[in-house]
C-alpha positions as CSV (number, residue, x, y, z in Angstrom):
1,X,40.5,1.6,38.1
2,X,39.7,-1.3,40.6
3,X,41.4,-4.9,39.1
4,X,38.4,-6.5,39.9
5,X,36.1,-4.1,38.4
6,X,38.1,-4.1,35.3
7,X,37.5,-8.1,35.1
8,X,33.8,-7.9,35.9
9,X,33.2,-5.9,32.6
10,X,35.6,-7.7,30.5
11,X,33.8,-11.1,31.5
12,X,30.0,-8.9,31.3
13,X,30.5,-7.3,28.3
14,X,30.5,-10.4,26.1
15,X,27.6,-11.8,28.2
16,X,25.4,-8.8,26.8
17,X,26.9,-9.0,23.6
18,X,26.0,-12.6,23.4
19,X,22.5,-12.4,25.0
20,X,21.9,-9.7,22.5
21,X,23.0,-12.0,19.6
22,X,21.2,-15.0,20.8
23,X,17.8,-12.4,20.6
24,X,19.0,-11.9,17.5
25,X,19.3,-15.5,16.6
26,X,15.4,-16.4,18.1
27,X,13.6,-14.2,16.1
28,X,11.5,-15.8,13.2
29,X,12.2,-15.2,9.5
30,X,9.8,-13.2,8.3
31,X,9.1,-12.4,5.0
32,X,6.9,-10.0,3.6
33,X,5.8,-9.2,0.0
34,X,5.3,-5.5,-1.0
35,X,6.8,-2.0,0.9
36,X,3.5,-1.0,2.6
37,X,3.3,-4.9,4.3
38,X,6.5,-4.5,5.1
39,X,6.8,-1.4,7.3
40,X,3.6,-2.7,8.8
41,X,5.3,-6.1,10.0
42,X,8.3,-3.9,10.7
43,X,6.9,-1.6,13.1
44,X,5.4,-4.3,14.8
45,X,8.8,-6.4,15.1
46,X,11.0,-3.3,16.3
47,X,13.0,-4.7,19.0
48,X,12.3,-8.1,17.7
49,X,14.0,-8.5,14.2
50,X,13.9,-7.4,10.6
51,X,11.1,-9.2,8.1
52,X,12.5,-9.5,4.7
53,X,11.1,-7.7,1.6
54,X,10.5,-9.4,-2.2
55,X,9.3,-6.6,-3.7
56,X,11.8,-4.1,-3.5
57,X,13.5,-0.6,-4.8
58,X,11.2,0.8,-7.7
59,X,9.6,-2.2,-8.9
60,X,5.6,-2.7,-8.9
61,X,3.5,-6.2,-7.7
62,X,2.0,-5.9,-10.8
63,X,4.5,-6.1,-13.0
64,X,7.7,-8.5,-10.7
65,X,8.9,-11.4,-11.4
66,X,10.2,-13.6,-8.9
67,X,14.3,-13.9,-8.3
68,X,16.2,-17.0,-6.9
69,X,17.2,-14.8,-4.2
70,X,13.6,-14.4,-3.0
71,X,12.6,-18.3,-3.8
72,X,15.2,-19.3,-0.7
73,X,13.8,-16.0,1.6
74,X,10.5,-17.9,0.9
75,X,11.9,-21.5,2.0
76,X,13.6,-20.8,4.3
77,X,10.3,-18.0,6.3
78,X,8.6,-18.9,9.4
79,X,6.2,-16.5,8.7
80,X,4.8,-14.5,5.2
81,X,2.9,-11.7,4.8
82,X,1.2,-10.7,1.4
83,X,-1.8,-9.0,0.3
84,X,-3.0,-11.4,-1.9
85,X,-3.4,-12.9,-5.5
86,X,-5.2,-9.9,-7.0
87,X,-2.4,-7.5,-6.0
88,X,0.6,-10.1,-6.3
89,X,-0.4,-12.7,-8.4
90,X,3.3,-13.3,-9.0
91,X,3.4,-15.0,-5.5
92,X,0.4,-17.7,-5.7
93,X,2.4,-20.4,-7.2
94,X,5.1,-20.0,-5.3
95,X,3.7,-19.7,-1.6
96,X,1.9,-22.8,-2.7
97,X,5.5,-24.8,-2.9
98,X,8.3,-22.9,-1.6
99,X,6.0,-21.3,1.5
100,X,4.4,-24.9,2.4
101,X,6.7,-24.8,5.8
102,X,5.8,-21.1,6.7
103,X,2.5,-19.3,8.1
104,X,1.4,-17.4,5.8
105,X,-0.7,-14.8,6.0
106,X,-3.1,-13.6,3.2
107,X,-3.7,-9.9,4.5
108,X,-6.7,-9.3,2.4
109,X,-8.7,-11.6,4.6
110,X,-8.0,-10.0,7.6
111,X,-11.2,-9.5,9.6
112,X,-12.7,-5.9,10.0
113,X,-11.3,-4.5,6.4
114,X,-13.4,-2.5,4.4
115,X,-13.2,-3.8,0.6
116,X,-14.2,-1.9,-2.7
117,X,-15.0,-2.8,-5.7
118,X,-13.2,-2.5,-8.9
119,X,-14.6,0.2,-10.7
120,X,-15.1,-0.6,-14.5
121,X,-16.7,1.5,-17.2
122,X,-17.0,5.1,-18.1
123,X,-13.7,7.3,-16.9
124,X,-12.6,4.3,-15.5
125,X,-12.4,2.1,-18.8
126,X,-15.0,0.1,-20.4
127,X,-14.6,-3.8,-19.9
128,X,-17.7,-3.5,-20.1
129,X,-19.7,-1.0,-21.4
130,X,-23.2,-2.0,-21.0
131,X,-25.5,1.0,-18.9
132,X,-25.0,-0.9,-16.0
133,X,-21.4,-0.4,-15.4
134,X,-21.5,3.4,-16.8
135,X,-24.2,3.8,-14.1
136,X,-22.6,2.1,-11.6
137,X,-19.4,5.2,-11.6
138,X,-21.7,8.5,-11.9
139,X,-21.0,9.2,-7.9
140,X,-17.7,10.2,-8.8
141,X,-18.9,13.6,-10.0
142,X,-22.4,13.1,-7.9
143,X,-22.1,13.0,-4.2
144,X,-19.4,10.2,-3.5
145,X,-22.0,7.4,-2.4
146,X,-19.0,5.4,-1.8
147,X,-20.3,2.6,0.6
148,X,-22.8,1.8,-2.0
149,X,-19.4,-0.2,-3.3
150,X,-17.8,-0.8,0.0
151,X,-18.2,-4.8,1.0
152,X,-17.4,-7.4,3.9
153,X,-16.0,-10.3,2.2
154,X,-15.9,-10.5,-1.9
155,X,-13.8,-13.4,-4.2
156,X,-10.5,-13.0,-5.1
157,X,-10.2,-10.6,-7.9
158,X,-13.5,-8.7,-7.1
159,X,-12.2,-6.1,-4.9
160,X,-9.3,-3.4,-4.9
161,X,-6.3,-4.9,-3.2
162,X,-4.9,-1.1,-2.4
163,X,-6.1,-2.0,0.9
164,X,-3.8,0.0,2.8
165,X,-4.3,3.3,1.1
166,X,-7.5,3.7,4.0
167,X,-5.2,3.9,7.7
168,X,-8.2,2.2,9.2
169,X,-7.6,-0.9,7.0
170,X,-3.8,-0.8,8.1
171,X,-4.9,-0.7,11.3
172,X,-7.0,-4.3,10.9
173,X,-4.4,-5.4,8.9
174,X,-1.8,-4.8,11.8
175,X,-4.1,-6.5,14.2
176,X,-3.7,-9.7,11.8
177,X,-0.1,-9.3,11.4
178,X,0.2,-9.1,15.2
179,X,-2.3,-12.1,16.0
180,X,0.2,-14.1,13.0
181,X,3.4,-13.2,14.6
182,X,2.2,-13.5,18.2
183,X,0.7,-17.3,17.2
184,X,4.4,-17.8,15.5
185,X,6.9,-16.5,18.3
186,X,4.6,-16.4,21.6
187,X,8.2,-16.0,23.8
188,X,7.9,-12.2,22.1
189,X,4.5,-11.9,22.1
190,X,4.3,-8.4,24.6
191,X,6.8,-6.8,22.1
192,X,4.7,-7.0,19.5
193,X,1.3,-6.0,21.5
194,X,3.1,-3.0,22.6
195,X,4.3,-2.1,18.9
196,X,0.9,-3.0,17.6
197,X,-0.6,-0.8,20.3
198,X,1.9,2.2,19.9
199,X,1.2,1.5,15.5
200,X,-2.3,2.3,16.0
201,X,-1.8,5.5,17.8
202,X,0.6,6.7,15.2
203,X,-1.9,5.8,12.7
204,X,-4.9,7.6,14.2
205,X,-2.5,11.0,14.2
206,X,-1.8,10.3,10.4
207,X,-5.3,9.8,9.8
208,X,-6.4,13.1,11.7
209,X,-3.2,15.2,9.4
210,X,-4.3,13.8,6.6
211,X,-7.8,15.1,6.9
212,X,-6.4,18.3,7.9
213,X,-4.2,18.6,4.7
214,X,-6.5,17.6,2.1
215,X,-10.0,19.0,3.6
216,X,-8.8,22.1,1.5
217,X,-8.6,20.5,-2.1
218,X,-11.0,17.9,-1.6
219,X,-14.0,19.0,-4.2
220,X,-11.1,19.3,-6.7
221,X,-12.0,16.7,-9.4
222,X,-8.5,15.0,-10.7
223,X,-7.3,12.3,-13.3
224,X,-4.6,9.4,-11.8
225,X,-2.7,7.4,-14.0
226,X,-4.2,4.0,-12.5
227,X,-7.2,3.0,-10.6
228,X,-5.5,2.6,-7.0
229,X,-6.4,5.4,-5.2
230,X,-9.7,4.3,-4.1
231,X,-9.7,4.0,-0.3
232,X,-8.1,7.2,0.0
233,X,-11.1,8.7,-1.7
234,X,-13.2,6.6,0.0
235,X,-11.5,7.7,3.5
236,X,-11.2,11.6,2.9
237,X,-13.7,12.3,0.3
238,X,-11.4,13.6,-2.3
239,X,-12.5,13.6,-5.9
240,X,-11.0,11.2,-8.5
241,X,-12.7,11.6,-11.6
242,X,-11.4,8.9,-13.8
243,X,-8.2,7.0,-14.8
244,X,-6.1,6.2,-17.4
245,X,-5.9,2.6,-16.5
246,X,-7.3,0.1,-14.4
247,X,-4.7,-2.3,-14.5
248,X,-1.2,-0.5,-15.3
249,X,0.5,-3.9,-16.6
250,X,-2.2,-3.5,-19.6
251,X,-1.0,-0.2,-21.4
252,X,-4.1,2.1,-22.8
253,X,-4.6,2.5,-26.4
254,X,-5.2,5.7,-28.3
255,X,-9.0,5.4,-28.2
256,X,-8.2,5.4,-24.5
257,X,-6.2,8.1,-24.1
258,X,-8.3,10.5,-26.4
259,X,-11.8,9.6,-24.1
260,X,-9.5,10.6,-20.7
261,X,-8.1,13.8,-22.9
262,X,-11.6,15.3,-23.5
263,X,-12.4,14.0,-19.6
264,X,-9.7,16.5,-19.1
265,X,-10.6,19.1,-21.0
266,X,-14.8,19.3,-19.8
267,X,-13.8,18.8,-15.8
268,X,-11.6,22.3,-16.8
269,X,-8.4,22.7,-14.6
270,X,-7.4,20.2,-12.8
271,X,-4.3,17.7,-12.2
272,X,-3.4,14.3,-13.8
273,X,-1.4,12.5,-12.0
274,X,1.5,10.0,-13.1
275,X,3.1,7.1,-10.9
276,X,7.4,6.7,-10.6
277,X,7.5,3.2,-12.0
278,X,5.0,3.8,-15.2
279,X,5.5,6.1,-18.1
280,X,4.8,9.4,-17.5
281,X,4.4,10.8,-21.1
282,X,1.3,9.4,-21.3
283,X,0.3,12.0,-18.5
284,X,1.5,14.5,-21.0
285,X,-0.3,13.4,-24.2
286,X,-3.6,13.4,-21.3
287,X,-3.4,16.8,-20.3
288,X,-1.9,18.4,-23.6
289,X,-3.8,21.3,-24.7
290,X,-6.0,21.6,-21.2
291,X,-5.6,23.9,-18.3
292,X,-4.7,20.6,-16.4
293,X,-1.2,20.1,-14.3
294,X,0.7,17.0,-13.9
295,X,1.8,15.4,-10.5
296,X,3.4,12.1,-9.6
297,X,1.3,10.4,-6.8
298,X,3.3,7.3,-5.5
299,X,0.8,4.5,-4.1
300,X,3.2,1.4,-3.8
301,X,5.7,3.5,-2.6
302,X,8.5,2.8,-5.3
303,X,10.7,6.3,-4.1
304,X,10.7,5.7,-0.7
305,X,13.5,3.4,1.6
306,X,11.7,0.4,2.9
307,X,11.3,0.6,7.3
308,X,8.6,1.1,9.9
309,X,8.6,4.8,8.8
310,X,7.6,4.0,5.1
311,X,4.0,3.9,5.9
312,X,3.5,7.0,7.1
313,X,5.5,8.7,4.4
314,X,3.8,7.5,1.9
315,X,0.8,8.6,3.0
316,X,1.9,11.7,3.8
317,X,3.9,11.8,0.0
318,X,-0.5,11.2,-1.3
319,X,-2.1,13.7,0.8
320,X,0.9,16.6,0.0
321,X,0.8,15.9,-3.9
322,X,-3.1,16.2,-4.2
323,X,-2.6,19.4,-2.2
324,X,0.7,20.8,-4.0
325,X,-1.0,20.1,-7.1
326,X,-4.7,20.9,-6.9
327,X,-3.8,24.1,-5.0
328,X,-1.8,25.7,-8.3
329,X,-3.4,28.3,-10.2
330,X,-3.7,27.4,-14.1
């Protein structure tokens, strides 16, 4: 091989190896809270860098508590991305002190997101039982007048915060995250345009399969373990009749569990489905004695590795379950 040539690379290769670790270096800490934010934000940084992720492994929002580890990821962020308080009220405190020198980004304010409201009373649990609130849930077994509940803007704690469980609120939420990032690190701004731009393709296929795979099941009427599920139903019309919970950090008491039994037992056969990070026997008290089946419906993604590709599989993991489920004879 030619001497000269020989020298050339020795002297080029560390060049591109320190070009690529100076890249590297300029890319903003980025941390985000839950699974779903992050392979958002991830997507949208590929080629950029990696954000971080507090919430991590099989552990729920509603339930963490905060690590040291994740109090210096906070400190030390240029930019945070989290849902907000009614999802990870865990976080409030903290962004308020340790996130005072990052931009932070409060996801559930991001403009063009379609909001719903909780749903309380009847199969979804009486905090208030007056014939208001029972009246309020009857479309769940009565034509699915579901933007009767959809909103705009509503105060923290009004709304479901399972915001991304609807691909076309991950798609407004990915426009945010991109505006955040671009107004953070404007010397990578086209990478994240073109990531943002690629995203939303990617999430217009997903929302087209997902039609495709549950259009089959969708009249099916079915039980889930909490209240989360709502923007998929809204989305694809599928038919959740009722919960065991609203909020699975308050467990149910018998009284509970009995009224979603004999829910069970008048819809006829059906499925009730758990969640990985909550206790599943209650599922099997619920359906004891019905024609009902039990599935495992994963919503903040607790089984799956964190990465860009998370959000597709877990949306994929919904739509397969109700099917795999609600298409099993009794």
């Amino acid at each position: 091989m030619n001497m000269k040539l020989v020298m050339s690379l020795s002297l080029a290769i560390p060049a591109i190896l320190l070009a690529g670790a100076s890249k590297a270096a300029d890319a903003p800490a980025v941390v985000t809270s839950i699974k779903p934010i992050h392979s958002l934000v991830s997507a949208i940084m590929q080629g950029v860098g990696t954000p971080e992720l507090i919430v991590d492994g099989a552990a729920s929002p509603h339930t963490y508590n905060l690590k040291p580890s994740d109090a210096s990821a906070l400190q030390s962020a240029k930019v945070i991305f989290w849902v907000g308080p009614g999802l990870e009220a865990f976080l409030e405190k903290p962004l308020e002190s340790l996130g005072s020198g990052a931009s932070i980004a409060e996801l559930e304010d991001a403009p063009g997101l379609v909001k719903l409201k909780f749903r309380e009373g009847g199969a979804f649990e009486a905090h208030d039982d007056g014939d208001e609130a029972e009246a309020g849930h009857e479309h769940e077994e009565a034509g699915h007048d579901h933007d009767a509940h959809a909103e705009g803007d509503h105060g923290h704690g009004e709304f479901d915060t399972h915001l991304w469980l609807d691909p076309m609120n991950a798609e407004a939420m990915a426009a945010e995250i991109t505006t955040t990032l671009v107004a953070a690190d404007p010397a990578n701004a086209l990478t994240y345009q073109a990531n943002a731009k690629a995203l939303d393709a990617k999430i217009d296929a997903l929302d087209r399969e997902i039609t495709d795979i549950v259009t089959p099941v969708k009249e099916k009427p079915f039980i889930v373990f909490h209240d989360a599920y709502q923007y998929f139903e809204h989305r694809y019309a599928v038919r959740v009749a009722g919960s065991i919970t609203v909020s699975p950090e308050n467990m149910p008491g018998a009284e509970r569990v009995s009224e979603i039994h004999k829910k069970v037992a008048d819809l006829g056969a059906t499925c009730v489905f758990a969640e990985p990070q909550f206790e599943p026997r209650l599922v099997n008290v619920v359906i004891e004695g019905t024609d009902a089946k039990a599935g495992v419906l994963d919503p903040e993604a607790a089984t799956l590795e964190a990465g860009p590709d998370l959000y597709f599989t877990l949306m994929r993991g919904i739509a397969n379950s109700m099917k795999d489920c609600l298409s099993r004879e009794s």
